[in-house]
C-alpha positions, 0 to 999 in steps of 0.5 A: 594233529587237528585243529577242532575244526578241522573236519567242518572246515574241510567238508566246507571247502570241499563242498564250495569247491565241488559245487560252486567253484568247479562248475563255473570254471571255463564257464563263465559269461563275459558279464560275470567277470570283473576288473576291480582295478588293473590286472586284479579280476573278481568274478561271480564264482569269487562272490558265491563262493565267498558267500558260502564259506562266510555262511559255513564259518560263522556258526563255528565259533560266534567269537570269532569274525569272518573276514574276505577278500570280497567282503574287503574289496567292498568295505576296505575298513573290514581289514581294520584291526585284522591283527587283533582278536580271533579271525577267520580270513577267507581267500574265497578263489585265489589266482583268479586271473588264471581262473577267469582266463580258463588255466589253472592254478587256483585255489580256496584258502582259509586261515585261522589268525589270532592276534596277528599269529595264524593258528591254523590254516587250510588249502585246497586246489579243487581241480585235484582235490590236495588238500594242505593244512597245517597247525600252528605248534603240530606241523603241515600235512599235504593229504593228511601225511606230514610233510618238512621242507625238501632242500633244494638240489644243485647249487642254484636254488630255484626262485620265483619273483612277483613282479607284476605290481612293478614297473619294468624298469624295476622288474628287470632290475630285481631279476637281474639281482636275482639271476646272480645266484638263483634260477628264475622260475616262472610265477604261478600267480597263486598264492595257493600253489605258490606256498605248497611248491616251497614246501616241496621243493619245487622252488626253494625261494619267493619274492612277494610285493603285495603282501594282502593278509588272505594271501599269505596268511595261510601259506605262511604258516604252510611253509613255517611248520613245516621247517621254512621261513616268511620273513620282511626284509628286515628279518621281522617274522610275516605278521597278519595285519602288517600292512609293509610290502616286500616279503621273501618266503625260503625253505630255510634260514640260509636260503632266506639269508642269501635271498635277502642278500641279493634281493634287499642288500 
């Protein structure tokens, strides 16, 4: 049921959620939050705790590179052939806006991707500490309880859109599309909470824009093992290292048609 390392990664994550990245929620200084670019925030808490899960990882495995999202912000080449090889990819705060604005969700994110295929990977929300991991082949486990795909109830299934990477007049133009057969739900704006609600249930379907590896990695195989799918719009299963935008994420292979559907078509 264990990834080898699981229990190393795991008391990793724990401990920088606990010691770095609970500390500073609602209670960071102006000066320690950042806009990278518009509406996209970095803050100290998102450095440090990068440092350390970087720290934690390395000496795992030595064949293995280490790769965040900071780290990437600063030396863009480092995403470089992230589809070849043995990778960790670390999301070392995801919904920093939420974050850095004192409301949750967030979360701490690691995948284990090789050659473009996530083979194990782990999510924890530190304000209540569930964890998610799953395993390539073995299934996804919430808290240590294997968990499958709960099908949607009632004849309009739930959808969330991401739409803030698109200017109004295509947002308004992609709900409507969507509004035809879906009830729209509002984003939590965290990949970390986002792939967890698909896979309870919670919504049924999510459109995706930007599809950054440290975002989706992880999630994807959350949602895959335990009976959904992560599809581009032209069905081609989500790779890591695939740089295209536009991605849905279904509970199952019929809700994804009838996203696709409306969404794509």
């Amino acid at each position: 049921m264990h990834h080898p390392h699981h229990d190393a990664v795991v008391a990793l994550m724990r401990r920088v959620g606990a010691d770095i990245v609970m500390p500073r929620f609602r209670n960071l200084a102006a000066d320690q939050i950042e806009e990278k670019a518009a509406d996209d925030m970095v803050t100290i808490a998102d450095r440090e705790s990068e440092d350390a899960l970087t720290a934690g990882l390395a000496p795992l495995d030595a064949g293995i590179r280490v790769v965040g999202e900071e780290a990437v912000a600063a030396d863009a080449s480092l995403v470089d052939g992230i589809g070849q090889g043995r990778v960790w990819l670390i999301d070392p705060i995801d919904g920093t806006n939420n974050y850095a604005s004192g409301i949750t969700p967030f979360g701490i994110m690691i995948a284990l991707v090789e050659d473009g295929e996530t083979q194990a990977g782990w999510i924890l929300d530190p304000v209540d500490g569930r964890l998610c991991h799953a395993v390539r082949g073995e299934g996804t486990f919430i808290d240590g309880v294997r968990v499958h795909v709960r099908p949607g109830e009632g004849p309009r299934p739930s959808a969330v859109i991401a739409t803030y990477h698109l200017s109004d007049d295509e947002k308004a133009a992609i709900v409507r599309r969507a509004e035809t057969t879906f009830t729209v739900a509002p984003m939590p704006r965290c990949a970390a909470e986002q792939y967890p609600r698909l896979v309870l249930g919670t919504n049924q379907v999510a459109l995706f824009q930007k599809t950054l590896p440290w975002d989706h990695a992880a999630g994807s195989l959350l949602l895959r093992e335990a009976g959904g799918v992560v599809r581009r719009p032209d069905g081609a299963d989500y790779r890591v290292g695939d740089q295209r935008t536009g991605m849905i994420a279904a509970g199952s292979d019929a809700l994804w048609e009838q996203a696709a559907g409306t969404l794509f078509r």
